[in-house]
Residue, then its C-alpha position, 0 to 999 in steps of 0.5 A: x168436708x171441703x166448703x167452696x164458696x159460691x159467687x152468689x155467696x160473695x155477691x149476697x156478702x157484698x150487697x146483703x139486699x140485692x135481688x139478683x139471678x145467677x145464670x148458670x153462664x156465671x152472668x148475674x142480672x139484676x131482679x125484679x121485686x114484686x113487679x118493681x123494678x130493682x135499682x140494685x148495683x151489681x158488684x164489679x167480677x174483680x170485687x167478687x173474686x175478692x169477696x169469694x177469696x176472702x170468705x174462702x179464707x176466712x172459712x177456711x181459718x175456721x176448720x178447728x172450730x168446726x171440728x172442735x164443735x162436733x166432738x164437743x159433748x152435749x151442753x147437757x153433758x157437759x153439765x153433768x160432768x160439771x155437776x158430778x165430777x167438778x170443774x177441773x174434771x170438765x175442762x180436762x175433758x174439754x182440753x183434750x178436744x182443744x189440744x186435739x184441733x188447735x187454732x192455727 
């Protein structure tokens, strides 16, 4: 599954705090906070594309991992062949999802 990241996601990355809206035109405005008004500033769109780039590459450097976590057995599995057949026994096992999504 493809993840694209969102401008709301690189401007909430910037500005952890900011209230905002996203218009479906792409403008953000600014949002009032329980009848207050919001002294946020809004990022510059240079600054957002920048963001949105590197959250995007950096997700994207992640796809071994997230394959590698869903092929993982269970922790209680895994303790199990731990418990039951050793500790080579479970990093055989674990080896060959690593060796099958390496990190790039």
């Amino acid at each position: 599954m493809i993840n694209q990241i969102t401008k709301s996601q690189a401007v909430t990355s910037l500005v952890p705090n900011l209230v905002f809206h996203l218009h479906p035109d792409g403008k953000i405005e600014l949002a009032n906070i329980d009848g207050q008004e919001n002294t946020g500033t809004i990022p510059s769109e240079e600054a957002i594309t920048d963001e949105m780039t590197r959250l995007q590459a950096d997700y994207d450097s992640k796809d071994y991992a997230r394959k590698r976590a869903s092929e993982y057995p269970s922790i209680a599995d895994q303790l199990d062949d731990i418990y039951h057949n050793g500790i080579d026994a479970w990093k055989a096992t674990i080896k060959l999802t690593k060796d099958k999504y390496p990190k790039s």
